[in-house]
Structures are given as structure tokens and as C-alpha cells.
C-alpha positions as CSV (number, residue, x, y, z in Angstrom):
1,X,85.3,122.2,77.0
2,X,88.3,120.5,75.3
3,X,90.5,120.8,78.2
4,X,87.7,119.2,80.6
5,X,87.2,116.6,77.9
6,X,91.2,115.6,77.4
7,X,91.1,115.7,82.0
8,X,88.2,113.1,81.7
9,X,90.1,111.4,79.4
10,X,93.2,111.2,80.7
11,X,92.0,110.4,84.1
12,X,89.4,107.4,82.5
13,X,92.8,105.8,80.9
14,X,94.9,106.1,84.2
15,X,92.2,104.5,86.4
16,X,92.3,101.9,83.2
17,X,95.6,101.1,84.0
18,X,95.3,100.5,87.8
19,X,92.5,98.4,87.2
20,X,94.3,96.3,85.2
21,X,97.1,96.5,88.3
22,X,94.9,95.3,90.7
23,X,93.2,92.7,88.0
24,X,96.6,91.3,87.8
25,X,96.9,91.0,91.3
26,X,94.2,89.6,93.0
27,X,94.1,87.0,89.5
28,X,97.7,85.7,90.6
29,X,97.3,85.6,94.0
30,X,93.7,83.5,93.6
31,X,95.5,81.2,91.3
32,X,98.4,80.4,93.0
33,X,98.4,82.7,96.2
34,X,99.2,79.8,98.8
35,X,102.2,78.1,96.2
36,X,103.1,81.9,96.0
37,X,103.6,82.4,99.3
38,X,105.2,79.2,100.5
39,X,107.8,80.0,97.4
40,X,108.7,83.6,98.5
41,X,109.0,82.4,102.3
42,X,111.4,79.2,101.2
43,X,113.2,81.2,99.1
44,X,115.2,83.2,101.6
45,X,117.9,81.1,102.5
46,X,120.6,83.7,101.9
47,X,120.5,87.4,101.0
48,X,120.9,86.4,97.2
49,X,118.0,84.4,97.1
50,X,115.6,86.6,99.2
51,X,116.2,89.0,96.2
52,X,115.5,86.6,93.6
53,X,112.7,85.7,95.1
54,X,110.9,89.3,95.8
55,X,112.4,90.2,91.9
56,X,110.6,86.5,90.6
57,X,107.3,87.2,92.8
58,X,106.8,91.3,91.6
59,X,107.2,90.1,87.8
60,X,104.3,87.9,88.4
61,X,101.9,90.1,90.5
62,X,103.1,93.3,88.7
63,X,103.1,94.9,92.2
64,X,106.0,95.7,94.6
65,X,103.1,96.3,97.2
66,X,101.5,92.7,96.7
67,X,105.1,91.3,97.5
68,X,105.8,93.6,100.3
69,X,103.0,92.9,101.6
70,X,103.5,89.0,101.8
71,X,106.4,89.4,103.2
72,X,105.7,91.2,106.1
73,X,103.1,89.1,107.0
74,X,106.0,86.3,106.9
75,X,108.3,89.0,109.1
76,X,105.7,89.2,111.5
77,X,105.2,85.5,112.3
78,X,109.1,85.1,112.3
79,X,108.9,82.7,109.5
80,X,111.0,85.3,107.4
81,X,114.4,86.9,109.1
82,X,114.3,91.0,109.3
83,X,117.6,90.8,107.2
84,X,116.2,88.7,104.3
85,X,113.1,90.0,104.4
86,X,114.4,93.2,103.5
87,X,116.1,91.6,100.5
88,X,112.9,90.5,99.3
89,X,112.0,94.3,99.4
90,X,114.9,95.4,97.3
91,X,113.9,92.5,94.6
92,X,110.8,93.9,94.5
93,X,111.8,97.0,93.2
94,X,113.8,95.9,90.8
95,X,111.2,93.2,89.6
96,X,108.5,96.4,89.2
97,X,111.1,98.2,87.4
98,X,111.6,95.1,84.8
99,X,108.0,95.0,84.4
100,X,108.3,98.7,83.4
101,X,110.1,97.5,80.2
102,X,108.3,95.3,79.1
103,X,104.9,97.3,79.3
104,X,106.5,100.3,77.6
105,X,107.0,98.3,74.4
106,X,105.0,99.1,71.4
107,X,103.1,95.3,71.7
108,X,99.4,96.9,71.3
109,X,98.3,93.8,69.2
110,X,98.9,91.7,72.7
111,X,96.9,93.6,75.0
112,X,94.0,92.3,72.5
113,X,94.9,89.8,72.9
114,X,95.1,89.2,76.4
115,X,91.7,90.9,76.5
116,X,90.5,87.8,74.5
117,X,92.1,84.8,75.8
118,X,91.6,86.4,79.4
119,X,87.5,87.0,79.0
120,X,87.4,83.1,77.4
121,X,89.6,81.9,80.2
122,X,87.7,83.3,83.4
123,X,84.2,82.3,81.1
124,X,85.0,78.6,80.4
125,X,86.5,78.0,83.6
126,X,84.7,75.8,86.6
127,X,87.7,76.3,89.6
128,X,89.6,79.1,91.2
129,X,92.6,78.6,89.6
130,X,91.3,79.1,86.0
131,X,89.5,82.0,87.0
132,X,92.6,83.8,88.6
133,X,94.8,83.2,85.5
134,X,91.7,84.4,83.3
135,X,91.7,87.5,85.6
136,X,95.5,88.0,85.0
137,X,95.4,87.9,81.4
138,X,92.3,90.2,81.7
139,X,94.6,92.8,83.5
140,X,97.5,92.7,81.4
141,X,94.8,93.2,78.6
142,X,93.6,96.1,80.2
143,X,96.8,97.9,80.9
144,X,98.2,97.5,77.5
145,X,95.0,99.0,76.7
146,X,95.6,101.9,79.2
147,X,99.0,102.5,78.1
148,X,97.8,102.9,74.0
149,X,95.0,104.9,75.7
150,X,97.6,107.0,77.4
151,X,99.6,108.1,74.7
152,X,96.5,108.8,72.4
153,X,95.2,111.1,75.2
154,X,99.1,113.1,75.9
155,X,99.5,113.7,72.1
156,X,97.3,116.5,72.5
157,X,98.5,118.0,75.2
158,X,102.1,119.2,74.1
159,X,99.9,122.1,72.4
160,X,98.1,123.2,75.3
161,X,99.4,126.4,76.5
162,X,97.9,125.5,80.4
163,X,100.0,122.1,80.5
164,X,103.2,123.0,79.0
165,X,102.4,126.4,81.7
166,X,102.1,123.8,84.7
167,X,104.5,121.2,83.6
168,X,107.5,124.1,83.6
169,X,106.8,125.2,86.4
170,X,107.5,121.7,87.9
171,X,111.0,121.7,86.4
172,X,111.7,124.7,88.3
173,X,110.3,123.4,91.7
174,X,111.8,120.2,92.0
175,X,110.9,119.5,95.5
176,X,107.1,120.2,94.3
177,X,107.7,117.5,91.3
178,X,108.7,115.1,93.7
179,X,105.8,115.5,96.3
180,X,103.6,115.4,93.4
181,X,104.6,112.5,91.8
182,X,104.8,110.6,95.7
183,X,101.3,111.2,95.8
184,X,100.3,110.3,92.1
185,X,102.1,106.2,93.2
186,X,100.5,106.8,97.2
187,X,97.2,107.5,95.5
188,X,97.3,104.7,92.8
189,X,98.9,102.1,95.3
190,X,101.5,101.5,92.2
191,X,105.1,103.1,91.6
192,X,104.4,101.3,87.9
193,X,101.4,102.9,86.9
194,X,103.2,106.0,88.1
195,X,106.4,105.7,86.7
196,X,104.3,104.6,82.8
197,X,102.7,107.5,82.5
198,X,105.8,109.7,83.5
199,X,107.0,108.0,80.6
200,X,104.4,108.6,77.7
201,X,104.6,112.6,79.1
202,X,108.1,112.2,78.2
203,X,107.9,111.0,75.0
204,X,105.1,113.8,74.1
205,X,107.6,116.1,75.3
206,X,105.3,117.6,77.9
207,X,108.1,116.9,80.8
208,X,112.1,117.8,80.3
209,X,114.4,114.9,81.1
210,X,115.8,116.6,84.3
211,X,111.9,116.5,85.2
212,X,111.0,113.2,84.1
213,X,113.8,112.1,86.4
214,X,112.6,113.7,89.6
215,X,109.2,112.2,89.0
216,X,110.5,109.1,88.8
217,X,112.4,109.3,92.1
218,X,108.8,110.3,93.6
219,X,107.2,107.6,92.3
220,X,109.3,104.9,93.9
221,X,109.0,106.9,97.4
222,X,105.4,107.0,97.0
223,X,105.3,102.9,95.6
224,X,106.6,102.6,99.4
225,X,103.8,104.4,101.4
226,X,101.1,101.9,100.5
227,X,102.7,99.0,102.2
228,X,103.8,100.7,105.6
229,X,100.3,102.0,106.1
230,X,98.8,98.5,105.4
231,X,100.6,96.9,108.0
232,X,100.2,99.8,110.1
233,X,98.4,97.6,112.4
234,X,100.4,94.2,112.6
235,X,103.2,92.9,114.2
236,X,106.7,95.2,114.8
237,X,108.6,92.7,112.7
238,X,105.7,93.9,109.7
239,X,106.1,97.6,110.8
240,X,109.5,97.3,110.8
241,X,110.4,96.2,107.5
242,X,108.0,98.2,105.3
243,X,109.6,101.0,107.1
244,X,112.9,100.7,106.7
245,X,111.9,99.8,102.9
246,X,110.3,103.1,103.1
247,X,113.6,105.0,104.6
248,X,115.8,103.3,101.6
249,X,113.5,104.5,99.2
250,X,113.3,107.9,100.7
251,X,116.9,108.4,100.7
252,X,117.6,106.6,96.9
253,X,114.7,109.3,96.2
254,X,116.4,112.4,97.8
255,X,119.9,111.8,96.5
256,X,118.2,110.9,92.9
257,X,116.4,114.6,93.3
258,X,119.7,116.2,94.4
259,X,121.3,115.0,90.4
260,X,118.8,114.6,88.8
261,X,120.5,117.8,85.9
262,X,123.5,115.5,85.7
263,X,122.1,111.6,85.0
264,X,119.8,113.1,82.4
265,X,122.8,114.7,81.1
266,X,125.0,111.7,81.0
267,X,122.4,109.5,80.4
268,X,120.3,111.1,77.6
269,X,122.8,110.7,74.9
270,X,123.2,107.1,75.4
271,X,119.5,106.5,75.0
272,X,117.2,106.9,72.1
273,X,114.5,109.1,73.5
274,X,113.6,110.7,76.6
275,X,110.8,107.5,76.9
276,X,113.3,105.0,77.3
277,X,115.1,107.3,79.8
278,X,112.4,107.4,81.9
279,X,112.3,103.2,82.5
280,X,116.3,103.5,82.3
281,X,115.6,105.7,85.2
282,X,113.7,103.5,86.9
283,X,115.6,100.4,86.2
284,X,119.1,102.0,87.6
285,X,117.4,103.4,90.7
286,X,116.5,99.9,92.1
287,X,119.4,98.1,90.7
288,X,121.4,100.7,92.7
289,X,119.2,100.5,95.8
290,X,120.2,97.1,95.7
291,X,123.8,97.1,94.9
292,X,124.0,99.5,98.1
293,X,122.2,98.2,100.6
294,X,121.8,94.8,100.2
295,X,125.4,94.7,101.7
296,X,124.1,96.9,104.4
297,X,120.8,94.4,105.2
298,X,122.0,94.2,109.4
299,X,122.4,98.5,110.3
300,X,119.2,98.8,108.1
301,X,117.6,95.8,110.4
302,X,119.0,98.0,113.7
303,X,117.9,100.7,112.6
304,X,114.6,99.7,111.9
305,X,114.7,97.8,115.6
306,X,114.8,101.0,116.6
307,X,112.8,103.6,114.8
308,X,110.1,101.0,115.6
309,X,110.5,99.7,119.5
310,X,109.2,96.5,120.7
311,X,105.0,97.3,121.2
312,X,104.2,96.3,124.6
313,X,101.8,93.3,125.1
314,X,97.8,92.6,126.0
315,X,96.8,95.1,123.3
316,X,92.8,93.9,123.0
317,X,90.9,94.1,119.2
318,X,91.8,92.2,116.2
319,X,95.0,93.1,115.4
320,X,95.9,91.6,111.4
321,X,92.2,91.4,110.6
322,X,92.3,93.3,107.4
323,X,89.2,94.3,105.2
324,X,91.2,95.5,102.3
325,X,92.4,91.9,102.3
326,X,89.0,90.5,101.2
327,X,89.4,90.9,97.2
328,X,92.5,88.5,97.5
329,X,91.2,85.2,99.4
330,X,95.4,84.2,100.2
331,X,96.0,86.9,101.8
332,X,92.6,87.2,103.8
333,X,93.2,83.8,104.5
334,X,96.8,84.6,105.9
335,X,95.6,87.4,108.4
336,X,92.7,85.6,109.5
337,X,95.0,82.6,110.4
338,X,97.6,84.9,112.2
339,X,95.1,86.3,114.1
340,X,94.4,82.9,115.4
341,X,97.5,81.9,116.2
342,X,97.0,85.2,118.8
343,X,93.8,83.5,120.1
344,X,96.4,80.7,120.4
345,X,98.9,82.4,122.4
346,X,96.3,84.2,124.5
347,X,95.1,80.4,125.8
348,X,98.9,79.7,126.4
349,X,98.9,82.8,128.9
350,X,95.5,81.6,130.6
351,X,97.2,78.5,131.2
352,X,99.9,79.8,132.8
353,X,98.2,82.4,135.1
354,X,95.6,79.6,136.2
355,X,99.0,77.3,137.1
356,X,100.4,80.2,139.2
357,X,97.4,80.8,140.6
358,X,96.7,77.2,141.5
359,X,100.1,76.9,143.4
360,X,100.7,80.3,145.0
361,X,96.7,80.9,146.3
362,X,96.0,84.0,144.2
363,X,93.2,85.5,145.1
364,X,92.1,88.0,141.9
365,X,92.7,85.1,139.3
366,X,89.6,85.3,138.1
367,X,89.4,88.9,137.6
368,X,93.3,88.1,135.4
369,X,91.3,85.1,133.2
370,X,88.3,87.1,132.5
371,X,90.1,89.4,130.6
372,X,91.8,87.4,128.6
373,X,88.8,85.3,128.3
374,X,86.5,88.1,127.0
375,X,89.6,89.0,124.3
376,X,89.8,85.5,123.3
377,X,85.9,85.2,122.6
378,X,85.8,88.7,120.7
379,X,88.6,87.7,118.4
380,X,87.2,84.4,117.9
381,X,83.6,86.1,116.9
382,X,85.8,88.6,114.9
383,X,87.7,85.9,112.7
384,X,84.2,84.0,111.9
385,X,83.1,87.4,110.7
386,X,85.5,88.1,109.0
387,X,86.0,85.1,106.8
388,X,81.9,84.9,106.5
389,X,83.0,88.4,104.5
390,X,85.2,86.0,101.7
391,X,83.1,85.0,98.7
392,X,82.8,81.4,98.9
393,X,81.9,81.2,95.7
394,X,85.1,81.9,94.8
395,X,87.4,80.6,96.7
396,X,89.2,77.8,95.3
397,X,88.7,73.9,97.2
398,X,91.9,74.2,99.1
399,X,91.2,77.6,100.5
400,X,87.8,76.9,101.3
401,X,89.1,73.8,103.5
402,X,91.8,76.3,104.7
403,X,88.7,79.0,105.9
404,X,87.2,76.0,107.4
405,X,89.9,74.5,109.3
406,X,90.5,78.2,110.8
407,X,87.1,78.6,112.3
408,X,87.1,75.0,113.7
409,X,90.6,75.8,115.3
410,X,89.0,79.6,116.8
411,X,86.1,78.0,117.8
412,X,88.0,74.9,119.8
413,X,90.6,77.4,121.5
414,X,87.4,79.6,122.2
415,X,86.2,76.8,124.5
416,X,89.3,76.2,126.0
417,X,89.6,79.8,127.0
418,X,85.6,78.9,128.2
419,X,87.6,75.8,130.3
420,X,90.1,77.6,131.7
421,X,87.6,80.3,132.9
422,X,84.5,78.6,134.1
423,X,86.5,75.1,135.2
424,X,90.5,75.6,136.3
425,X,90.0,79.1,137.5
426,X,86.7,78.0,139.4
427,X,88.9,74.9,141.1
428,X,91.7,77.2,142.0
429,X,89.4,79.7,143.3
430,X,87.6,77.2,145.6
431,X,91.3,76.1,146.9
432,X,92.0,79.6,147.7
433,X,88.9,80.7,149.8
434,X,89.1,77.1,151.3
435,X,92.7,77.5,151.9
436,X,93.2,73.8,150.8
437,X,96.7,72.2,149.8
438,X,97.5,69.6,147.4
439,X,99.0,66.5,148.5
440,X,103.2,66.7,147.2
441,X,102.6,63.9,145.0
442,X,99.0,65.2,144.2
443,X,100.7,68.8,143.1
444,X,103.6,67.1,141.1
445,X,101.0,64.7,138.8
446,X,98.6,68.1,138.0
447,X,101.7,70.4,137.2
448,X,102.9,67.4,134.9
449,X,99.7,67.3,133.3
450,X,100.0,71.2,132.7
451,X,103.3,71.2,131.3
452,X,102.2,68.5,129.0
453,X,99.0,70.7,127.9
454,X,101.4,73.9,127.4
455,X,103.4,71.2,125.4
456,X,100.9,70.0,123.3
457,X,99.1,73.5,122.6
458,X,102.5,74.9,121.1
459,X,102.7,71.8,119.5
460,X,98.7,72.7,117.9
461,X,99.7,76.0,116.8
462,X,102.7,74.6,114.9
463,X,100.4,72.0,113.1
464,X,97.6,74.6,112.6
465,X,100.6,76.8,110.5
466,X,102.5,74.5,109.0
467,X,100.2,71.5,108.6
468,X,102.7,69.5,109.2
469,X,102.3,65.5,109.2
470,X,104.8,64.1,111.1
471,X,103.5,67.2,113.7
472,X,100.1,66.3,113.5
473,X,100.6,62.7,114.5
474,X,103.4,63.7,117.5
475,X,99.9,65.9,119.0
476,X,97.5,62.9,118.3
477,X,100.3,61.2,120.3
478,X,100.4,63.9,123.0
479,X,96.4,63.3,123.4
480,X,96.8,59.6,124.5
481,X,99.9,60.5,126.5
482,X,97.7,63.3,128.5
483,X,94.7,60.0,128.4
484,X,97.4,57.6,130.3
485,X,98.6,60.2,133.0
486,X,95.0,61.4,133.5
487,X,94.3,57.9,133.9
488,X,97.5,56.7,136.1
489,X,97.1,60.1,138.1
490,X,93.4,59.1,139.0
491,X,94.4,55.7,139.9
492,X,96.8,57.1,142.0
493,X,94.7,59.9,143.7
494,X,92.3,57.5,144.9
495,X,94.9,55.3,146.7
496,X,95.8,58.1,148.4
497,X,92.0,58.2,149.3
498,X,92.0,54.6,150.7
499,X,94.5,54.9,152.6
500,X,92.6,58.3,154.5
501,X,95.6,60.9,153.7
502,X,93.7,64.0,155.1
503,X,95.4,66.7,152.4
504,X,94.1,63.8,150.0
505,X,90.3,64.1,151.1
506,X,90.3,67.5,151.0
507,X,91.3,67.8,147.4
508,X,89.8,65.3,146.0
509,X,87.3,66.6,144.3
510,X,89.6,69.7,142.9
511,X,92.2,67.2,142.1
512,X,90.0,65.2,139.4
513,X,87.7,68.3,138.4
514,X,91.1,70.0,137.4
515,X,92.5,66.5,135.3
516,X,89.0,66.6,133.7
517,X,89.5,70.0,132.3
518,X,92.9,69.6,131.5
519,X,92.3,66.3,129.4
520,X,89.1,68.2,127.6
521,X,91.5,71.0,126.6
522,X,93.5,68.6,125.2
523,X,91.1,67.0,122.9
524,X,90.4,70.3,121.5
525,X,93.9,71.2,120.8
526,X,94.1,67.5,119.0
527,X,91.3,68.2,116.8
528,X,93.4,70.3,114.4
529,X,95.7,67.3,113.6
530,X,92.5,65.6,112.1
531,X,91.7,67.1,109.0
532,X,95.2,66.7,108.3
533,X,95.3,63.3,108.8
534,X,92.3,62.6,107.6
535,X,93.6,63.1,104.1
536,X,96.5,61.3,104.1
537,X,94.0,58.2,105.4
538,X,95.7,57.2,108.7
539,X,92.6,58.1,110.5
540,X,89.5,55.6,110.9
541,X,85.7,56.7,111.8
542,X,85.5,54.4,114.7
543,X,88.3,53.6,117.0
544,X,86.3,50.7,118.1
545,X,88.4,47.3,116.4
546,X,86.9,44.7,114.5
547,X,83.4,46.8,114.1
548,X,83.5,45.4,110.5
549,X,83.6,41.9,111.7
550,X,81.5,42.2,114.9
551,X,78.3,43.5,112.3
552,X,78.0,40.4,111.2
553,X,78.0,38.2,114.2
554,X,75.4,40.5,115.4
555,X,73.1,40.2,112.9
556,X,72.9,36.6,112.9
557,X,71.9,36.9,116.3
């Protein structure tokens, strides 16, 4: 009954400790998720920097797979490099490694304290951001906690005959060790967690050093599983990277295994204890990782290029939409937003067939556009469900606005998808069974209009990212140039009609039908520049002048 006892115990503490992991977590990332991201993706403008960065970022999320996961969601928009975004990776590591010392220090006194000032924090505060920092000192709290727990719990154990039985016979099956300990961080989403408790059994003197070092190779192999499977379903440039950071790891893992006798041998008498070999461990195996391969950033970049191959295109379903996202609002709000940038760049296709189709006669257009048009209205319905799913509650003023602005964008490129299907595919239909032809300078005004619309909807998914100013006005500015050629090309079009051009006549109708889509489609793409301008107070209610003045006049009359 003791043993089963010391098992529940033992197991209680360790799920303490990841708790306070993922407390830690989800409290930074709610605090200053969006500052935290922006910082990590400008920090990569050398190799150097890109490992500062993912070293800076892990200290204060206490998880390698928070950061790695970040980052590939940079990799896979291409606002991150596979080179530096690899160099993030190998900061990470040794950024969860630093965080291993500074847990495993005998500062029990602090975790009370954090437990205190974190509970008043999240209590007294009314926002987000004081919430998430109240949640972050809450988590720290907790894993001191864990870690005193820990080592209260392992005392015991050096006497029991069962453990000491099990534990030896890891030290002989060091392959087995490894696994074991690959699946303790897999399971626990946390090479720290893992890589802390390797170190209390140390310093009961439950595992050898030669032991203690294998588990710590497995841990950082399985502190790399976590992130490749959560990306499993994004982008190749995602897929990529938390692969290849998976292959470094593997191999710093293997060779680690393969001498693991010798550097506890040569590094045991330089220590104190078989504890503070343990994090010495830990700490040398990234800082090596990185002294080796950070040199090496482009063959680890083609190699990656091609264990993972370019995925071929029109795959249908959400494809960044991920649940396990939902506890941390920035990065929900990150996948949601990629996603519609894909919505984005499925519209950019329809465009382009309905052009082709509108100048070389095609006659199963519509059977191309209503496939894309059905994906573009189920990932539009699946990105409104999916951030209805986020706790409003708690989501801070900026990324409520940010959850808002995403829908609105969905919802407008939804009905352009609806435009290209129901109104540009329907005119170039009718020109096809009719077998109609555009006047030269009839063609040449609507295939300017189109460029300008492909134009200005690249132009929208750039201001929809970045939320850019100076972008937002040049697509307000693309709106009223699409106004004045719509306008000038009608004006034109019916001068043709006066003066009784037959190909004229024939078209008319098609010819101002397919301006009138294309100038709705741009008003929607414009609408995500207003928000944005909106704040910054160069936009007006009315566009009507003098309304202020004209109130008056009217009602004196």
C-alpha cells in the first residue's frame, strides 16, 4: 500500500509541475502574446540574433515547444527564413536548458511566494494583461512547489528494493533509458519537466550518473516530438523546420547515448553532485547543438527541403485551424488569421480562372469556381467557428478587435468568392454559349480592371497581416482608382453604343454586369483598411462635405 501511495504521490507532484508549465505559458502568451511574436519574428535579422531571440523568448514562456511553435507559424507564412528560423530553434534549447538552472536551485521560499503575488495579481486585475502575468507567477509558484514536492516524494524511494530493481536495470539497457525518457518529455509536452525530475532522482541516488545522462539525451529528443506533430497539419515551411529540429535533436541524442560512460566520467569530478550534473548535462547538450549546427543552418535547410517535398495544391478542409490552440488566444488568433489569408489566396485563383475563362470561351468554368467556391465558404464558416470557441471574456481589447477584424475580412472575401460565382462566372458563361466577343478596346478596359482587382486583393491581404498604414491608405486609394476606370470604361462603352459598333451591342450588357462585380469586389477588399484607419482618425462617417454646415441651413428652412 506504501508503494501505491509514494506512485500516487509521485505522479500528483509531476502533473503539479506541468501544470505550472502550461500556467506559465498560456499567462505569457495572454499578456504579451502579440508583442511576443512580432519580437521573435523581428529579431531574425542574422543567424546570431535568431538565437537570441528563441534563447530570450523560451526563458519567458518556460517552453521550447511554445517558441517552436511560433515560429513555425512565422516559417509557414514566409515572414521567417528556413535558415533563421532554425536558429530560433537552437535558442530555444538552450533557453529551456537556462531555465533548468534556475529552477533546480533551493529558492522554496519563492515559489510561495509567487503562489501569493500570482493569486492577488490574476484576483485584483480588470484586463487581460494583468491576468496573464497573474497566471505566470501562479505557474512558477506551482512548479517550485512541484519541484519541493518532488524531492520530498524520491527521498523515499532510494530504499525501495522494486525502484532501485527497475532503475538498474535501465543503466544496463541504455537504448531502453533513452526511449523511456523520450516518452516521459513526448507525454508531458516539456523536455524541462523531464529533464527536473531526472535530476531530483539523481540527487536521491536512485539513477547512476552514466544513467542520468542518457535520460537526459531522451528528454531533449522527446522536448522535440510535441512541436512536429502540432504542425503536422500546416504549411511545408512549418513541417519542415520542426523536423529538421527534430533530426538535430535526434542525432545530439544518439551520439550523447553512445558516451554517455565517458562525460559522466570527466564531468562528475568537476561538479558537486550528481544533481548539478544532470542540468550541466542539459546545459552542454544545447550549447553544443548550437555551436555545431548553427554554422550548418543551409544543408540542415536542404535537407529538410527534402525529407519534406513541396505538398501539392487545392488540398480542401481547414488546414492551420487548431483546437489545442484555444487555451492561448495569440496563437488561436494567429492560425485563425492564416487560415484566412488561404481564403485569400483561394479568391485570387477564382479571379484568375474567371479571366481565362472570360477570354479563351471555357466552357466547364463553372464547374472550376464552384469548387473553389464551396472551399472558400466552408473555411469561412470554419474560422467563425472556430474563433466563437475563444473565451471572449478573456481575451484582452486588442485581440478581441483582432478576432473581429478576422471574421469581417472571412466574411467579405466569402462574398467575393459568392461574386465571382454567381456574377463573373455567370457573364462569362453567357458569352460562351452565346459565342459573343468583346470589342478590342472593350476586352483591354475589363482585363485592366482585373489586373487592378488582383492588384488590390494582394494589396488587402498584406494590410489584413501586417496592418500596415501607409498600406491601408495605398488600397483605399486602389478603391477610387477601380471607381474612376469603372466610371471612364462605362463612359466609354456607351460611345461605342452610339455610334452602333455591332461587337459593342452584343456585349453590352456583359460588359457593365462584369465592371459592376468587379467594382463590388473591390469595396469588400477595401473594407479591411478601415478599421485601421479608423483609429488613427483619417476616416470620416460621411463622405458627404460640409454636412456640418448644410444642418443648419436646413433647419432654418
Amino acid at each position: 500500500m506504501s508503494s501505491t501511495i509514494h506512485l500516487i504521490d509521485l505522479l500528483g507532484a509531476g502533473a503539479l509541475l506541468i501544470w505550472g508549465l502550461r500556467l506559465i505559458k498560456t499567462g505569457i502568451m495572454n499578456a504579451f502574446g502579440g508583442s511576443l511574436r512580432q519580437w521573435i519574428g523581428k529579431g531574425t535579422g542574422n543567424r546570431f540574433k535568431a538565437a537570441l531571440s528563441g534563447l530570450l523568448a523560451t526563458l519567458a514562456l518556460q517552453s521550447s515547444t511554445a517558441t517552436a511553435v511560433i515560429t513555425a507559424s512565422f516559417a509557414s507564412r514566409g515572414i521567417i527564413e528556413q535558415r533563421m528560423a532554425q536558429a530560433v530553434m537552437l535558442g530555444a534549447n538552450v533557453g529551456t536548458a537556462i531555465a533548468a538552472v534556475i529552477l533546480s536551485m533551493d529558492v522554496h521560499w519563492i515559489g510561495s511566494a509567487m503562489i501569493l503575488i500570482g493569486v492577488v495579481t490574476y484576483s485584483v486585475s480588470q484586463y487581460a494583461r494583468g491576468k496573464g502575468v497573474g497566471r505566470a507567477a501562479l505557474g512558477l509558484g506551482l512548479m517550485l512547489l512541484a519541484l519541493q514536492l518532488l524531492g520530498q516524494v524520491t527521498e523515499p524511494l532510494r530504499e525501495s528494493d522494486m525502484v532501485i530493481a527497475v532503475l538498474s536495470g535501465l543503466g544496463d539497457a541504455p537504448v531502453i533509458a533513452l526511449l523511456l525518457a523520450t516518452g516521459l518529455a513526448f507525454v508531458a509536452s516539456s523536455s524541462l519537466a523531464v529533464v527536473l525530475f531526472v535530476a531530483l532522482l539523481a540527487q536521491s541516488g536512485l539513477v547512476t550518473p552514466t544513467l542520468a545522462v542518457i535520460l537526459v539525451a531522451g528528454a531533449n529528443l522527446g522536448g522535440a516530438v510535441p512541436p512536429w506533430l502540432a504542425v503536422s497539419r500546416e504549411g511545408v515551411e512549418a513541417r519542415r523546420l520542426t523536423l529538421s529540429n527534430l533530426v538535430v535533436r535526434g542525432l545530439g541524442a544518439l551520439v550523447l547515448t553512445a558516451f554517455a560512460g565517458p562525460v559522466a566520467a570527466l564531468a562528475l569530478p568537476l561538479l558537486p553532485n550528481a544533481h548539478m550534473l544532470t542540468i550541466a548535462t542539459h546545459i552542454g547538450f544545447s550549447l553544443v547543438l548550437l555551436v555545431v549546427f548553427l554554422p550548418l543552418l543551409d544543408p540542415i535547410a536542404a535537407l529538410a527541403t527534402k525529407l519534406v517535398p513541396a505538398r501539392a495544391a487545392g488540398k480542401q478542409g481547414p488546414t492551420y485551424l487548431d483546437d489545442g490552440a484555444l487555451d492561448t488566444p495569440a496563437i488561436a488568433l494567429a492560425v485563425a488569421a492564416r487560415e484566412t489569408l488561404r481564403v485569400g489566396d483561394l479568391v485570387g485563383k477564382m479571379l484568375e480562372i474567371s479571366l481565362n475563362g472570360l477570354m479563351q470561351n471555357d466552357p466547364a468554368l463553372r464547374d472550376k469556381l464552384g469548387g473553389f467556391d464551396d472551399d472558400v465558404d466552408a473555411l469561412q464558416e470554419a474560422i467563425k467557428l472556430y474563433l466563437a470557441k475563444l473565451g471572449r471574456g478573456e481575451l484582452d481589447p486588442d485581440d478581441d478587435r483582432r478576432a473581429a477584424e478576422i471574421v469581417s475580412y472571412a466574411i467579405n472575401l466569402e462574398h467575393i468568392g459568392d461574386i465571382i460565382d454567381r456574377g463573373l462566372c455567370e457573364q462569362a458563361t453567357k458569352k460562351t454559349q452565346r459565342k459573343l466577343k468583346f470589342s478590342p478596346e472593350g476586352l483591354a478596359e475589363i482585363q485592366e480592371m482585373y489586373a487592378k482587382t488582383i492588384e488590390n486583393l494582394r494589396l488587402s491581404q498584406s494590410v489584413f497581416f501586417g496592418r500596415d498604414p501607409e498600406l491601408a491608405r495605398a488600397l483605399m486609394a486602389g478603391k477610387v482608382e477601380i471607381r474612376r476606370l469603372e466610371a471612364a470604361s462605362s463612359e466609354r462603352h456607351l460611345k461605342r453604343v452610339r455610334a452602333l459598333r455591332s461587337e459593342t451591342l452584343e456585349t453590352s450588357t456583359l460588359h457593365l454586369d462584369i465592371l459592376r462585380d468587379l467594382k463590388r469586389i473591390n469595396a469588400h477588399l477595401a473594407s479591411v483598411a478601415v478599421p485601421i484607419l479608423e483609429q488613427m482618425g483619417e476616416l470620416s462617417e460621411s463622405r458627404l462635405v460640409h454636412q456640418a454646415s448644410a444642418a443648419p441651413a436646413l433647419e432654418q428652412k
